[in-house]
PDB file as gemmi writes it, atoms N, CA and C in Angstrom:
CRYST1    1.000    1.000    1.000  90.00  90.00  90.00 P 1                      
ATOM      1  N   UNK A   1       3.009 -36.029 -71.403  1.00  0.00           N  
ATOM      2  CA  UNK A   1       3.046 -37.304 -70.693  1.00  0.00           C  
ATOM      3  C   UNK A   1       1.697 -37.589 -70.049  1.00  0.00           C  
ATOM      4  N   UNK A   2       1.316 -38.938 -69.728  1.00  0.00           N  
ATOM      5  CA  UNK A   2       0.478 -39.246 -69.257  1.00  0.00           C  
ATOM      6  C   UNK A   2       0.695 -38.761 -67.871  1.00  0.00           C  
ATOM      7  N   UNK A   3      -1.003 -38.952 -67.046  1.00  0.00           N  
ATOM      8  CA  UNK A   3      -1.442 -38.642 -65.920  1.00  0.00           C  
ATOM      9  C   UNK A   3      -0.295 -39.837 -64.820  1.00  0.00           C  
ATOM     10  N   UNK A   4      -0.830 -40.797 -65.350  1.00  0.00           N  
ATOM     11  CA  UNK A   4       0.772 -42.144 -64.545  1.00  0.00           C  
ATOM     12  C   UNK A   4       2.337 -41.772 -64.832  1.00  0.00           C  
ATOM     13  N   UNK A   5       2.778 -41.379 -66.052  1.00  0.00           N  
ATOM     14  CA  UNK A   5       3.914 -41.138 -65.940  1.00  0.00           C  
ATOM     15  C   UNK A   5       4.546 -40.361 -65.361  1.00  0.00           C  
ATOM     16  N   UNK A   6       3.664 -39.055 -64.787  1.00  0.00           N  
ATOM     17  CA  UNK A   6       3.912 -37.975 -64.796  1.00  0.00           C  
ATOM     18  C   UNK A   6       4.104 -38.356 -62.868  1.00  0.00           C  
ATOM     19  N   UNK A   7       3.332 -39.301 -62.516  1.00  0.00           N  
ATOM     20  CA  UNK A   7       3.246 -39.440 -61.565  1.00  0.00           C  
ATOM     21  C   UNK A   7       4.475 -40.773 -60.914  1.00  0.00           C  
ATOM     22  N   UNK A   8       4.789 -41.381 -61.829  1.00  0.00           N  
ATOM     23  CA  UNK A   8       5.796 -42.518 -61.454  1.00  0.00           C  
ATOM     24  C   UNK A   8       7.319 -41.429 -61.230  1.00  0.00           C  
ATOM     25  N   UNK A   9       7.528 -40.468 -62.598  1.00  0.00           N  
ATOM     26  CA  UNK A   9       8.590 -39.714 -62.539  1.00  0.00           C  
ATOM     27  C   UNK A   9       8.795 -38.833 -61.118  1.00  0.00           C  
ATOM     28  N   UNK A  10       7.599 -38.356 -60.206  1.00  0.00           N  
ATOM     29  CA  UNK A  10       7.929 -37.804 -59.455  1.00  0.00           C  
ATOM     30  C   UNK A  10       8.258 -38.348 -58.444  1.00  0.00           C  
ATOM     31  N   UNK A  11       7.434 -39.970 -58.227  1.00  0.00           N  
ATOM     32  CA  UNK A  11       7.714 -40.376 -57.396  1.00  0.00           C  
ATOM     33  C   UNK A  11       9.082 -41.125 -57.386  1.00  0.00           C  
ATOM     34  N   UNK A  12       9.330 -41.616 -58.605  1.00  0.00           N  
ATOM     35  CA  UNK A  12      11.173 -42.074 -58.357  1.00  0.00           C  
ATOM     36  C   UNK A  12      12.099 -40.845 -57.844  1.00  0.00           C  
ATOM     37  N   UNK A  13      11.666 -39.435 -58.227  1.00  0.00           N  
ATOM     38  CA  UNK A  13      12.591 -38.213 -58.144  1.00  0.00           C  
ATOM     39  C   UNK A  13      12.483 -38.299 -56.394  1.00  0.00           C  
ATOM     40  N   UNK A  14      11.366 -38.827 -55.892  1.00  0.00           N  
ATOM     41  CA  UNK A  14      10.810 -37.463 -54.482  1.00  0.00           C  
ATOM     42  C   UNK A  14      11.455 -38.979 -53.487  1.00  0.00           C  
ATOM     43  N   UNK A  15      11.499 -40.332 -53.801  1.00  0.00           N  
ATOM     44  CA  UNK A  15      11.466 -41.382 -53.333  1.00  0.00           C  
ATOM     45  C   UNK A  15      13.182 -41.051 -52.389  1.00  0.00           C  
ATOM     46  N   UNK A  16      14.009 -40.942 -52.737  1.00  0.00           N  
ATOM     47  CA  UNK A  16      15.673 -41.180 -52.419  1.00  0.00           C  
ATOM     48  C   UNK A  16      15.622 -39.669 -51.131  1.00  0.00           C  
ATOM     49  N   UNK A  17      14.698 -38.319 -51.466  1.00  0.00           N  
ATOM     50  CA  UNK A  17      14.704 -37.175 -50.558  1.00  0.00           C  
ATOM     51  C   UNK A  17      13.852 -37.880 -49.346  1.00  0.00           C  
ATOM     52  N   UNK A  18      12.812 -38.352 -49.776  1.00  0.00           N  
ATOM     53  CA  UNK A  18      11.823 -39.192 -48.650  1.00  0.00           C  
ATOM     54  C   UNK A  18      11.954 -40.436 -48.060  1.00  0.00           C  
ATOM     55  N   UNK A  19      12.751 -40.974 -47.979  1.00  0.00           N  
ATOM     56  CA  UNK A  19      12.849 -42.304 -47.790  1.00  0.00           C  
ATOM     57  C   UNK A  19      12.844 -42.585 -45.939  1.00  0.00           C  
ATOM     58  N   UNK A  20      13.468 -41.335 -45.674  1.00  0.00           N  
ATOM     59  CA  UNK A  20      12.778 -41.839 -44.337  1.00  0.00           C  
ATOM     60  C   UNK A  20      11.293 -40.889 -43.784  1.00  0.00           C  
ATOM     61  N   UNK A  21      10.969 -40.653 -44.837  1.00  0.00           N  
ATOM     62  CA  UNK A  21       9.516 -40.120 -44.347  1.00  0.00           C  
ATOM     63  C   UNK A  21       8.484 -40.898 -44.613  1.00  0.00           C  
ATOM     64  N   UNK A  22       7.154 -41.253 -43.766  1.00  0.00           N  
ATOM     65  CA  UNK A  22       6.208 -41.852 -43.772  1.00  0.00           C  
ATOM     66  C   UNK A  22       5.387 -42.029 -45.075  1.00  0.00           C  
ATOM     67  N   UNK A  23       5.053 -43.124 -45.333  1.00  0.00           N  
ATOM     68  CA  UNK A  23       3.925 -43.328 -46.670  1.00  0.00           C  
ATOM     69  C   UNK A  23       3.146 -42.135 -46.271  1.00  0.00           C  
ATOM     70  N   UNK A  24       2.393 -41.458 -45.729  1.00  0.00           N  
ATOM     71  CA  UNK A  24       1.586 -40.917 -45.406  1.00  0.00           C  
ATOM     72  C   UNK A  24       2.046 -39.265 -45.933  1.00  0.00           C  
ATOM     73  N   UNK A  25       3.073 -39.296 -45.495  1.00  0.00           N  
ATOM     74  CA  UNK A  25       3.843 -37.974 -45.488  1.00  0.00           C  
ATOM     75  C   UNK A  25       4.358 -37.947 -46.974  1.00  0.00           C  
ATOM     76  N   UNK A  26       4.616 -38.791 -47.496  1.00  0.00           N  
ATOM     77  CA  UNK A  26       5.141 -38.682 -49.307  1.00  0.00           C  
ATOM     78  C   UNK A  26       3.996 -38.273 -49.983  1.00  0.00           C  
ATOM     79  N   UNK A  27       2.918 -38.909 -49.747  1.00  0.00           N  
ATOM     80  CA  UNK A  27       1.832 -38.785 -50.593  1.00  0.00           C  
ATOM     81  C   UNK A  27       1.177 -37.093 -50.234  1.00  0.00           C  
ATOM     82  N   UNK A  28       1.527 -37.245 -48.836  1.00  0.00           N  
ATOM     83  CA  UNK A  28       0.911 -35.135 -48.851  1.00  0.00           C  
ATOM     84  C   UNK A  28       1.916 -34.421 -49.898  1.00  0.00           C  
ATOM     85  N   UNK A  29       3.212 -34.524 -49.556  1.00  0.00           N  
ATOM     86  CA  UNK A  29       3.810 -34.104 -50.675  1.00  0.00           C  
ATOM     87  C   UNK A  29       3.606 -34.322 -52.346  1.00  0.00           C  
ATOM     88  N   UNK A  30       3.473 -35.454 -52.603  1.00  0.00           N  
ATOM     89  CA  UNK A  30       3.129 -35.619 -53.892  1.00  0.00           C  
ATOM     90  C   UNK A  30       2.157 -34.758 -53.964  1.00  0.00           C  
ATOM     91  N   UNK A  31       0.857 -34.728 -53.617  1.00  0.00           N  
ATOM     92  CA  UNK A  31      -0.290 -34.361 -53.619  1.00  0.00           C  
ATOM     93  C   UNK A  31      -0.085 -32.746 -53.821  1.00  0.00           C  
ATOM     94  N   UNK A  32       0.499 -32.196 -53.432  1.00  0.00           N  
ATOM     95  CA  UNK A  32       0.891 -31.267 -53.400  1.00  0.00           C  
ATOM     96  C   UNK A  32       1.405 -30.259 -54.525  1.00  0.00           C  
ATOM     97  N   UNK A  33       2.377 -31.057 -54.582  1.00  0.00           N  
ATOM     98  CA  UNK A  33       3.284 -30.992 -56.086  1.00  0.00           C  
ATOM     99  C   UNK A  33       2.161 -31.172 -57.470  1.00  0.00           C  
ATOM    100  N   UNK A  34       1.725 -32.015 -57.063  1.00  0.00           N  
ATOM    101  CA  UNK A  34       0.277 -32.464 -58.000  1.00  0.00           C  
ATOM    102  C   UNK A  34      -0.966 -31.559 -58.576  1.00  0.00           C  
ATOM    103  N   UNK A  35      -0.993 -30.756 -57.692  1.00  0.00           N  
ATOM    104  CA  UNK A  35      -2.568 -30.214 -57.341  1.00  0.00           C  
ATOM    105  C   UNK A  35      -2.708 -29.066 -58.593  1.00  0.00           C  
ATOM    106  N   UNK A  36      -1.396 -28.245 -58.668  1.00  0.00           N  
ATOM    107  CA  UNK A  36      -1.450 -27.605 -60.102  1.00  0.00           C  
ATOM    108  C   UNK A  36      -1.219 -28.309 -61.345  1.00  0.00           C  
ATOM    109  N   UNK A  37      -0.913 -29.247 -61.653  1.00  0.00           N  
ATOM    110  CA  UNK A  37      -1.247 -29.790 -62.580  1.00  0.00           C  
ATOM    111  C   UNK A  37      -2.419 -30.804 -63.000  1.00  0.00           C  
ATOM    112  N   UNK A  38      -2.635 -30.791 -61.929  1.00  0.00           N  
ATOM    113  CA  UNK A  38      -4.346 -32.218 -62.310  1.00  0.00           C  
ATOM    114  C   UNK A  38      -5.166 -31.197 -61.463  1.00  0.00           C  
ATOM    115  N   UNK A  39      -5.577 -30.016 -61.753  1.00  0.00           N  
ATOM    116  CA  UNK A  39      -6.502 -29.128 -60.858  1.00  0.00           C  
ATOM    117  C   UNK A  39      -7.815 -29.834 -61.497  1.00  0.00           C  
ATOM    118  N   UNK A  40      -7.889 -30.397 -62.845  1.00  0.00           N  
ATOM    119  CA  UNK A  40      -8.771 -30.289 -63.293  1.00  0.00           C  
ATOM    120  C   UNK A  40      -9.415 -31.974 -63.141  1.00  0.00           C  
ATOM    121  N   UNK A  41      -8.723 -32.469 -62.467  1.00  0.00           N  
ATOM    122  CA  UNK A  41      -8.824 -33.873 -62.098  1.00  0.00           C  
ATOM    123  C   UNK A  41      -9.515 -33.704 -60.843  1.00  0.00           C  
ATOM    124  N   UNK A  42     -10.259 -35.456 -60.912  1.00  0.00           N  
ATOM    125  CA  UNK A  42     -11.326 -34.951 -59.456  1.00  0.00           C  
ATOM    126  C   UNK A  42     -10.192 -35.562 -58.102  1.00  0.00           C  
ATOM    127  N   UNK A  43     -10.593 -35.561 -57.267  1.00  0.00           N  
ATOM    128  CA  UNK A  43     -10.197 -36.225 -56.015  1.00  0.00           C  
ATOM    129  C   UNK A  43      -9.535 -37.548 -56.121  1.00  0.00           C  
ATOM    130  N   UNK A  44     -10.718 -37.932 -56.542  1.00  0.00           N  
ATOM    131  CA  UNK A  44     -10.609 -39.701 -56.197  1.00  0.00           C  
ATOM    132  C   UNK A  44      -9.593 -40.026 -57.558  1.00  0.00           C  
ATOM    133  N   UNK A  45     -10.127 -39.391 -58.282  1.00  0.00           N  
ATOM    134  CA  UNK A  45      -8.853 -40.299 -59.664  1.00  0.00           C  
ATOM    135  C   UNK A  45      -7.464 -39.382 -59.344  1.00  0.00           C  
ATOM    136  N   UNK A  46      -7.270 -38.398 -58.450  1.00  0.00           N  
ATOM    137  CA  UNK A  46      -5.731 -38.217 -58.460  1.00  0.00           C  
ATOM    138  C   UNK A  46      -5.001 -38.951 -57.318  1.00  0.00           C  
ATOM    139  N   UNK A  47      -6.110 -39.274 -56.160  1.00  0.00           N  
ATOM    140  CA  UNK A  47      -5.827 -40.758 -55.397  1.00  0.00           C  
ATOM    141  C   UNK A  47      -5.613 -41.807 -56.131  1.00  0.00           C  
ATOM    142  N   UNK A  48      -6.504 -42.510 -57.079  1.00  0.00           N  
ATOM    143  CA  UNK A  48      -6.279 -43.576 -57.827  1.00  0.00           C  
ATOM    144  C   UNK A  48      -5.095 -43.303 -58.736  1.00  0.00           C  
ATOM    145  N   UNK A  49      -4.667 -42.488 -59.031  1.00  0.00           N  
ATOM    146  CA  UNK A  49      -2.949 -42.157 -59.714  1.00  0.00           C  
ATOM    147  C   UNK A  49      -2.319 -42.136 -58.880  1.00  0.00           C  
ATOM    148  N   UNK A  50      -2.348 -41.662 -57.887  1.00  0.00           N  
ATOM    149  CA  UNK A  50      -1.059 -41.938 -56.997  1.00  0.00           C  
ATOM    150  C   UNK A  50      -1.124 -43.284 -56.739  1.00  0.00           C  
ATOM    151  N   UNK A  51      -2.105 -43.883 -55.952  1.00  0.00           N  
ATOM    152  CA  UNK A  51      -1.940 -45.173 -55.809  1.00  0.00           C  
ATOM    153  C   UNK A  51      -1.249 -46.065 -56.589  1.00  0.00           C  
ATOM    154  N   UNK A  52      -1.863 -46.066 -57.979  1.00  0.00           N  
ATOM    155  CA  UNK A  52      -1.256 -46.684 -59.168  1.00  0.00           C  
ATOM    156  C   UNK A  52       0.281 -46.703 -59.226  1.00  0.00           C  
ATOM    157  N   UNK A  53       0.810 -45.377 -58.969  1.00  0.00           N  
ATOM    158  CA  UNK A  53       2.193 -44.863 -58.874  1.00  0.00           C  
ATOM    159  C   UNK A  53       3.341 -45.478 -58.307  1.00  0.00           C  
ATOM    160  N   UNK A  54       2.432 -45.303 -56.871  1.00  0.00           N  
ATOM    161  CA  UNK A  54       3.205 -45.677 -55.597  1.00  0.00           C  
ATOM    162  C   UNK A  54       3.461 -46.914 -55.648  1.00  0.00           C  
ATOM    163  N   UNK A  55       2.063 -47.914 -55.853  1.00  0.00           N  
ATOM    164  CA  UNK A  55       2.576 -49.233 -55.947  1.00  0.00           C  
ATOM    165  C   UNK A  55       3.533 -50.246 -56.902  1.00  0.00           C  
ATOM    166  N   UNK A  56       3.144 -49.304 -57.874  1.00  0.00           N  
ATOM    167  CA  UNK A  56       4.596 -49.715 -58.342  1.00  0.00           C  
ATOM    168  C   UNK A  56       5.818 -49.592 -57.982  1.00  0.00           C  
ATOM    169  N   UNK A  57       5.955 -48.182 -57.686  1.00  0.00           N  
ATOM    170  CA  UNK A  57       7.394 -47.915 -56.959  1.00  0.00           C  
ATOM    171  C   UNK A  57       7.822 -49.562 -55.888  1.00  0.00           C  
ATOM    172  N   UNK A  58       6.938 -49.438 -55.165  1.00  0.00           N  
ATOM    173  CA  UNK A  58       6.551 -50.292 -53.666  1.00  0.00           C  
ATOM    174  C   UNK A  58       6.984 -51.491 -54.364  1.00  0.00           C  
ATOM    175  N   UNK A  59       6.819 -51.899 -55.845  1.00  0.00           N  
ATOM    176  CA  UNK A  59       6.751 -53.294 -56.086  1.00  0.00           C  
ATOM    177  C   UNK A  59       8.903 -53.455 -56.876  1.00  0.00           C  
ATOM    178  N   UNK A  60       8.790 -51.677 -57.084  1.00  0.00           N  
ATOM    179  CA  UNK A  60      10.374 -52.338 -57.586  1.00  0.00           C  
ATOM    180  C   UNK A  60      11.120 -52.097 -56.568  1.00  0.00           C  
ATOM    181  N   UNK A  61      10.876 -51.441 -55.424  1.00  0.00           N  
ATOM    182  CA  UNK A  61      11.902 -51.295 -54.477  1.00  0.00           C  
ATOM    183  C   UNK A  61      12.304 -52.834 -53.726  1.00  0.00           C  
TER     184      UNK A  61                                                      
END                                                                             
């Protein structure tokens, strides 16, 4: 799967456990969850995937 899919799937999975936790606080988690699989990804583009991610989520909720 792609670098986005991989990232939309977690976030629909992690979205319903987090829902009352802070934008701020999902994304440490994601990030987290993340970090062994995009080790090889820089910083800023696994920010720019989440972002990508999230806002979608943000746009179907």
């Amino acid at each position: 799967e792609s670098l986005e899919e991989l990232v939309q799937v977690l976030v629909q999975g992690l979205v319903p456990e987090l829902a009352q936790e802070s934008l701020e606080e999902l994304v440490q988690v994601l990030v987290q969850g993340l970090v062994q699989e995009l080790v090889q990804e820089s910083l800023e583009e696994l920010v720019q995937v989440l972002v990508q991610g999230l806002v979608q989520v943000s746009l179907v909720e």
